[in-house]
Every structure is written in C-alpha cells, then in structure tokens.
N, C-alpha and C positions, 0 to 999 in steps of 0.2 A: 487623634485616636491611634494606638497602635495596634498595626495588624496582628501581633502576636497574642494567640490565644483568646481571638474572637470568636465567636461562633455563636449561628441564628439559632435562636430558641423557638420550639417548636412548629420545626420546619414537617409540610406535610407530608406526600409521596414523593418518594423517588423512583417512579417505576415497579411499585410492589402489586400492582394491579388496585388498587380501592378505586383509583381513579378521580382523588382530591385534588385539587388544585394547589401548588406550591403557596402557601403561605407564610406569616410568620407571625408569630402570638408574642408582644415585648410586652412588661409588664413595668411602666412608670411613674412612681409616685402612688401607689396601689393602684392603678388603671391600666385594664389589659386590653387591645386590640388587636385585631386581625384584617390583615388584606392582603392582595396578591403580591408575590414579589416582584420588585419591578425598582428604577432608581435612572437618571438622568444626567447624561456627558456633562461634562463639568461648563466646555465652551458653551455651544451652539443648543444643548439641554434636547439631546435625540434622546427620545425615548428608549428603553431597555427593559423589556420583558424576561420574565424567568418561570418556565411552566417546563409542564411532564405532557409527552404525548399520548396521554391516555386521558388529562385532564382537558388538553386542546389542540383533537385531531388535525382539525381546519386549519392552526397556525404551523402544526407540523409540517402537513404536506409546503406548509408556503416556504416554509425552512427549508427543506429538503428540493422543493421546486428551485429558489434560490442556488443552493449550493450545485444542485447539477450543470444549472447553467455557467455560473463563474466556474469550475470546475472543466466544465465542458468546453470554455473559452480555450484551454490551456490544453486538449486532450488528454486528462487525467482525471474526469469522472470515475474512471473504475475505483480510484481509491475509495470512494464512498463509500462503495458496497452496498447502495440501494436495495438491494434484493435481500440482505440482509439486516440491513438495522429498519425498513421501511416501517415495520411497524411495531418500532419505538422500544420491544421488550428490551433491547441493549442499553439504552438511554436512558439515565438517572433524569435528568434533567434538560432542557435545552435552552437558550437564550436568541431573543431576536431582537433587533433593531428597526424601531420604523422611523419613515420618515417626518416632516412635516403634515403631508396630506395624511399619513395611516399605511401606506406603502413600508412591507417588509423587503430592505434594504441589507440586511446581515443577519450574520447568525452564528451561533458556537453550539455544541451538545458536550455533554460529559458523561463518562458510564465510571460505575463503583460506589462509594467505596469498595475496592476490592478485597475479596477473601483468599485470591488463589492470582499466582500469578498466569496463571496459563488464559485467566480472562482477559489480560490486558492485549490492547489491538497491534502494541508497538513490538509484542515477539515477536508475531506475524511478519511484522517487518525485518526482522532479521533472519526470518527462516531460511536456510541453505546459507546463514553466513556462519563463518567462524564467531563471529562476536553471542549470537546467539545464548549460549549459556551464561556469559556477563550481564547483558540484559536481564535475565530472569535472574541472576545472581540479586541485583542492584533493586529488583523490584520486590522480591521478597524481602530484602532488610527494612526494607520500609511499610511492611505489611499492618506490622500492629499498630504503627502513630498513623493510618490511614492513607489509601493510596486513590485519587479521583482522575482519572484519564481528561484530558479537551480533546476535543476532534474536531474535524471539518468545517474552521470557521471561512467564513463568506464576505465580502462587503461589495454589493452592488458595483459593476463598472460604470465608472460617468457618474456615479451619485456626488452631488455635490460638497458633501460633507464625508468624503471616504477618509481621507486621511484623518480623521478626528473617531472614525467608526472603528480603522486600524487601529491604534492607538487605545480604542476601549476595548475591545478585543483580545489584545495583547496585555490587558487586567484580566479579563476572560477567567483564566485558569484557576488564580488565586482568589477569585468570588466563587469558582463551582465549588474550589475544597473547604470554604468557607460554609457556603449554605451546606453539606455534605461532612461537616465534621470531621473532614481529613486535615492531617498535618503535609503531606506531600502532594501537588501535584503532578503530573507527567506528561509529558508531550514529545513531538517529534518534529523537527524542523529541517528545509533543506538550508542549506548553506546562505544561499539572498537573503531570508527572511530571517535568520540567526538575531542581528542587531534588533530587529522590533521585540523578538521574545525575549532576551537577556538585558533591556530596558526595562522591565519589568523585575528582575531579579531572577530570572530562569538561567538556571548554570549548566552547560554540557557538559554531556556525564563522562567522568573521566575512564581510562584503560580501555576503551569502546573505539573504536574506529567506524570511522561514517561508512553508510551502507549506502548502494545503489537503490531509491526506493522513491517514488512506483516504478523509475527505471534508471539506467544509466546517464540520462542529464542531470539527474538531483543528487546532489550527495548529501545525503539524511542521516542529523544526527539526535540523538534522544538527549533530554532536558529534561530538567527537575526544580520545580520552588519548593521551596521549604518555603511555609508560613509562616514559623514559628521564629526564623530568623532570616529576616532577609539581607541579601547582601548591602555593605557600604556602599556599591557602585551606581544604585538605582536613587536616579536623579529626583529633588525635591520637587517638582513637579509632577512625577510620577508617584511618588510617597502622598503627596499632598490630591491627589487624582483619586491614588486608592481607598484613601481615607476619606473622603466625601462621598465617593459611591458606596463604600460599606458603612457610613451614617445612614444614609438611605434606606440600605436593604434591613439596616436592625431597628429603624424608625417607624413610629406606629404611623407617619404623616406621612400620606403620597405626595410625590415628588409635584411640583409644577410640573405642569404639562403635564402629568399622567391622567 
C-alpha cells in the first residue's frame, strides 16, 4: 500500500468538543464497520491506541502522567506545558502505547489541522529568534494541503521493548496527518534524535538555522513529512512498517492483541 493519498474515512472527533471516540467507518465489499482506532508494532505486536481526550480522560492523564516523568528525567518538563494543553482542548488527537500487561509505556499527541499559523507550537519556539518569520513563512505555504503538528512523544525508561516503541513513534507523525487529513506533518527535533525522525522521511527545513530550545544544550531544528511524497531515502523497512500499521488503522479487523 502506498502512503500517498490515504486517508481514514470517517474519522470521529478531533478535539471539537462532542466527545466521540476516534473511530473509523471502512466500507468493504458493501459492508461497513466501526471501531476504535488502534493497530499493532509490526515485531513484538505492542499495542497502539489512537483517542481524543475528551473521549478518554483516564488514558489522557496516563499520557500526560507518562510524559512528565520521562520528560522530568532529563529536566525539560516545561516544554510540555501541562498547565496548558492539560485539558486536552489543544489536542486533536493522542496516541499511547501499552504494554504487555496494559501498562501505558508511550505516547505522542497532535494538534490541527491547522487554519492559522500562529497556532502552531513550533513558532513559539523560535520566538526572540531571528529565524522566526521563516518558520511562519514555511508553515503557511503549507496551510491548504493541511498542516498536523506531533508533540511530546514519550517511551518508558527500562521498558523492555523501547527501542521498537521509538521506532513506532517515529511513524507517529505520518499516522496523525493520515487520521487528520493533512498532506504535511510538523515537528521539531534536537540535533541526537534528528536520525530516528528523518528515518521515517522527515526532512529539515531548509534557510532555518537550529534554535536554542528548551535551552542552550539542544539545538532544535523544525522538520516536515510530506505524505504525499515521501523521500527515496527512507528504508524498506520503514516503508514496509508504515504500510502495515496504516492497513491496520483503515481495516474494519482489530488488530491481534487488541
């Protein structure tokens, strides 16, 4: 299957308040179903939930519980912004990973499709820089083929299976602006973790110079997939990765294990 120019058919809330559950309605061979989104690591088959936290508070806070703590590991909890996104109205969508026993182990959120660039989280980060107006240059051109932000993804320390959660994770982006109907995703990354995101086909954005962000150990630069064309450089493994998880998420069949 290729990624260009899929997209989940009636997908529920995104954060608009009704307070649905993310689903998905396929219709195959004139038979239509509905169930929660959700789809399974290709190895070890970790589960991979996809809801709104208005649909499920209780998994929210454990997302958010998660992420402060790895976050907190490294003293960079502030970028969260807890006190802001806590309850959920930023968040289109979130994603979490459990374990074996039921234990939330990870997690990613997305906010948009965006209408404006000033709601994207990644100006913020360029604020007081010169680069600043190139950012918002770069996210406006991309406004009308659809722009869905990733943020604050998470993977348990010590879990067993982290390097396989990294690794889905780093699909992350290109499943939110899939379920969300956008053509680009966005994100931000420091310099160490560049190689997992552009594994995936995330290209840093050119004329932009890395920013100091959350502080001067990280040099952060902003990234973009295009869906519609991913780059030659992202390995058949990864191609063949994201093509089984987004079977999944447009299949009327839960996944094993789910």
């Amino acid at each position: 299957m290729d990624l260009v120019g899929v997209a989940v058919v009636g997908v529920g809330t995104r954060g608009d308040g009704s307070g649905a559950a993310v689903t998905t309605v396929i219709t195959l061979d004139g038979r239509s179903g509905s169930r929660p989104l959700s789809y399974c690591t290709p190895q070890a088959c970790y589960r991979i939930v996809v809801s709104t936290p208005r649909a499920e508070p209780d998994l929210w806070h454990e997302y958010l519980a998660g992420a402060a703590r790895s976050y907190g590991a490294y003293g960079v909890e502030g970028v969260l912004e807890l006190g802001h996104i806590r309850d959920g109205s930023s968040t289109s969508l979130f994603f979490v990973a459990f374990s074996p026993d039921g234990e939330v182990v990870g997690g990613m959120r997305a906010q948009g499709p965006y209408t404006s660039a000033d709601q994207a989280h990644a100006l913020a980060e360029w604020d007081r820089d010169p680069g600043r107006p190139r950012v918002r240059a770069l996210i406006e051109q991309r406004l009308p083929d659809g722009v869905v932000e990733s943020k604050s993804a998470w993977v348990a320390r010590g879990f067993v299976g982290r390097r396989e959660l990294v690794g889905c994770f780093s699909r992350g982006p290109l499943h939110a602006s899939t379920i969300l109907g956008a053509r680009w995703a966005l994100g931000t990354s420091a310099v160490h973790t560049l190689p997992m995101w552009t594994s995936t086909g995330a290209v840093v954005a050119t004329g932009l110079d890395a920013v100091g962000y959350p502080d001067d150990r990280y040099r952060t630069h902003l990234l973009w997939w295009d869906r519609w064309a991913l780059p030659t450089t992202v390995p058949d493994g990864v191609r063949r990765a994201l093509d089984a998880e987004t079977a999944q998420l447009l299949s009327p069949v839960v996944p094993a294990g789910a």
